[in-house]
N, C-alpha and C positions, 0 to 999 in steps of 0.2 A: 833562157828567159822567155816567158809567152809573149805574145804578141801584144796584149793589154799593157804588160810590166815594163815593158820594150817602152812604148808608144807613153805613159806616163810618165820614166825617165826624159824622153828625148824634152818634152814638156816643161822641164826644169831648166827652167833658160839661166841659171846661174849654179848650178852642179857642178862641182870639185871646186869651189872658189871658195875665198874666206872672208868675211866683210865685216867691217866695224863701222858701228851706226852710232853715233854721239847724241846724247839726249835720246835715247834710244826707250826711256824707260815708260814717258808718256807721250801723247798728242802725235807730230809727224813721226817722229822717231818711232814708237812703237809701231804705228802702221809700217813702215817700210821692215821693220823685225819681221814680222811677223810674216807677210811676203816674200822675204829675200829666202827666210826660212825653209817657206813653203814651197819655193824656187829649189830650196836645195844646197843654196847657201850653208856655209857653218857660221853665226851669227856672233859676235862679239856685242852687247849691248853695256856702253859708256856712258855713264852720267851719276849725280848726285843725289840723285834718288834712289835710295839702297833699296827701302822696304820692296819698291814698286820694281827695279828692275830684278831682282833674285827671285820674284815674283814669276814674273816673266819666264825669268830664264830656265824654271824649274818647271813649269807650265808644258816647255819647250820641249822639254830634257834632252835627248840628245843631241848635239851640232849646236846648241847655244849657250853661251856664259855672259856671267856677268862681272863687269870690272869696272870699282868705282871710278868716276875721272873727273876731277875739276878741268874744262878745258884751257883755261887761265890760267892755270902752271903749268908749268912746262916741265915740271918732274913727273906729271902727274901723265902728261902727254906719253913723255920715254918708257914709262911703264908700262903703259896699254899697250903700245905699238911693242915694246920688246916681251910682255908677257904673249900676248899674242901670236908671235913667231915663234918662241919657244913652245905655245901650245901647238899648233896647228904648222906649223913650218916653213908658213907663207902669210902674202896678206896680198888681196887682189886688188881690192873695195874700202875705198878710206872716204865715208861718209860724214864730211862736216855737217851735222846738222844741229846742234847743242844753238840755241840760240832765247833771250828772253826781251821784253821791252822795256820801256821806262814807263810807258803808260797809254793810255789810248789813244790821246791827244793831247794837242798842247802849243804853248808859243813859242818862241823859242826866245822870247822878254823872260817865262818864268821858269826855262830849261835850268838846271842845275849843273855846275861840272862835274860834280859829281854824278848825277846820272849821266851824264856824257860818259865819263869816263865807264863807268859801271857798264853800258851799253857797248860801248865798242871792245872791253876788254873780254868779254865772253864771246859776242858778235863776229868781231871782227880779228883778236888776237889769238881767239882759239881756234879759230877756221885756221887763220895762221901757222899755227904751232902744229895742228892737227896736218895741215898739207905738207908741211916742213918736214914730219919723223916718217911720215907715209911715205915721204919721195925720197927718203932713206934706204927704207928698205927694196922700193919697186925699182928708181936706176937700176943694179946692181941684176934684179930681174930684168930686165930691159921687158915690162912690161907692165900693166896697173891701170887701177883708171880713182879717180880722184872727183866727188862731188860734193858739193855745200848746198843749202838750201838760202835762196839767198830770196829776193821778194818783187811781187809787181810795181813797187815802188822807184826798181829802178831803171823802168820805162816809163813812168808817169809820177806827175807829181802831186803832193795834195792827200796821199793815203794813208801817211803814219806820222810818226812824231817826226821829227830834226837828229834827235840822236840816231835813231831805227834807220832813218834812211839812209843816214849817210854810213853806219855800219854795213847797210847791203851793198849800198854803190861800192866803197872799198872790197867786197866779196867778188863781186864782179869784174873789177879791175885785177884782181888776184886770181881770178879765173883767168881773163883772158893773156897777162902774162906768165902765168905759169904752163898753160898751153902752148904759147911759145918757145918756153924754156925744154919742160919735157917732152915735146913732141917727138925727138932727137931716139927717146928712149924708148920708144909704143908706150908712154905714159896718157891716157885721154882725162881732159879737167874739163869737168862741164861744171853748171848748175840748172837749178830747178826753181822759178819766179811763181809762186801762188799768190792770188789775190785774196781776198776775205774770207780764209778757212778758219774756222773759230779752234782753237784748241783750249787749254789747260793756261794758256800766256797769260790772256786775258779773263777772269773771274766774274762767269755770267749764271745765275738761273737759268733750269731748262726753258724759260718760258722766254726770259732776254736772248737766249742762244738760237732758240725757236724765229725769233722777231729780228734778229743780226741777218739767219741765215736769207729771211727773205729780203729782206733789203738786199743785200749785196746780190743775190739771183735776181733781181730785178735793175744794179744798175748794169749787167753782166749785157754783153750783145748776144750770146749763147742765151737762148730763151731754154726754159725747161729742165733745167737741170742745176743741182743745190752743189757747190761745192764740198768737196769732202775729205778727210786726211787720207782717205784709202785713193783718192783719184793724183794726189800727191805722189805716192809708195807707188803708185803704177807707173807713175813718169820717171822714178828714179829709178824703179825694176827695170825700165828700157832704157836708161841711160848707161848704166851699170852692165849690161850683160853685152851679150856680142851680137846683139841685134844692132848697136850702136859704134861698131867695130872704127867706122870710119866718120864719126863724130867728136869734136873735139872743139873747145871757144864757145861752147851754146851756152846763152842764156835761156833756157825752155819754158815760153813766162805762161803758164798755169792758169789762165784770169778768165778764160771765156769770151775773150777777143776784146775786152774794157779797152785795154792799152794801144789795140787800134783804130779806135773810133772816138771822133771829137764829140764828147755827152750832148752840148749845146746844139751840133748840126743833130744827130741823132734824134735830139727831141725834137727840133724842125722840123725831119724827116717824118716822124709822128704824127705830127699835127696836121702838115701837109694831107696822108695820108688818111688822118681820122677827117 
């Protein structure tokens, strides 16, 4: 192998692994395909978006498929994780990310339980189910690492509806006891807290999506820089590989430092300063 081919290998900070990314087919999901990919990963892309992810996957071609999944069933879960293994022999990478909202905003006088329920049963029950058949097959490996995408909401309050939040809180509660649990096994459970990245969730015109993104780069304390899906896919690239070997319990909140800075002193500070 030359020196160049060498040196671009070593570079694939997830080569011989195998990872399955839920919701994989648009918005964060894709981004982190597409990466993990590019990493070297063999890519399993999960979701209910047929057209979009065989798209994808064919795009890819080889080291990526695609396999429908509702994550809300839990037949539907056994299937990925067991077609998966039987493709590829192993599974390293069990990325919960499949997640939707109820809606932008809202009270929670005119929340519905049925969007409740809607919200958390994808949210929250298939991060679930997904971490559940994942830590099936990884004990037995005594090895794995296990990630959901969960939200800066659950460092600050105020950013999304009442369903949404309390979907991610429950995600991070099931992060940090499941890091508990499998720690025993070299299992590592993290997540990944992004603040105001616009995807596919929320249903904006390029010109709303354009005027979203500055707002939120502007309540951000990080000046200069727009949020983005691919700065997502980079924080799960490095949670996911073995640059993160001895990482484990992290909520990695993604926001541009919002969630540690009180807005009200902040603007003070401002004022003072203008």
């Amino acid at each position: 192998m030359s020196t160049a081919s060498s040196m671009a290998s070593s570079n694939k900070r997830l080569e011989g692994k195998v990872a399955i990314i839920t919701g994989g087919s648009s918005g964060l999901g894709e981004s982190a395909v597409h990466l993990f990919w590019e990493h070297g990963a063999k890519v399993v892309i999960a979701d209910i978006q047929d057209e979009l992810g065989r798209a994808i996957a064919e795009k890819l071609g080889e080291n990526a498929c695609y396999i429908h999944c509702d994550v809300s069933k839990e037949e539907d879960i056994i299937h990925l994780i067991d077609t998966t293994v039987q493709k590829y022999g192993q599974l390293d990478i069990m990325y919960n990310n499949a997640g939707i909202v109820d809606r932008p905003f809202g009270s929670i006088l005119d929340t519905s339980k049925d969007d409740l329920d809607r919200v958390l049963q994808v949210n929250l029950v298939g991060s679930f189910l997904g971490a559940k058949h994942a830590a099936r097959v990884m004990v037995p490996q005594h090895q794995g690492c296990i990630l959901f995408t969960a939200s800066a909401c659950t460092a600050i309050g105020g950013l999304s509806t009442h369903a949404y939040t309390v979907s991610k809180h429950g995600i991070l509660g099931l992060v940090k006891n499941l890091a508990a649990e499998l720690g025993q096994f070299g299992i590592r459970v993290n997540c990944i807290s992004p603040s105001g990245v616009l995807t596919n969730l929320v249903p904006l015109t390029e010109a709303e999506k354009a005027q979203a993104e500055m707002m939120g780069a502007k309540l951000a304390n990080l000046q200069g820089k727009i949020l983005k899906a691919e700065d997502v896919a980079k924080s799960a690239l490095f949670l996911a590989s073995d640059d993160a070997s001895y990482i484990s319990g992290l909520n990695l909140l993604v926001d541009g430092g919002v969630s540690v800075v009180n807005p009200s002193t902040w603007k003070l500070i401002g004022l003072i300063r203008d």
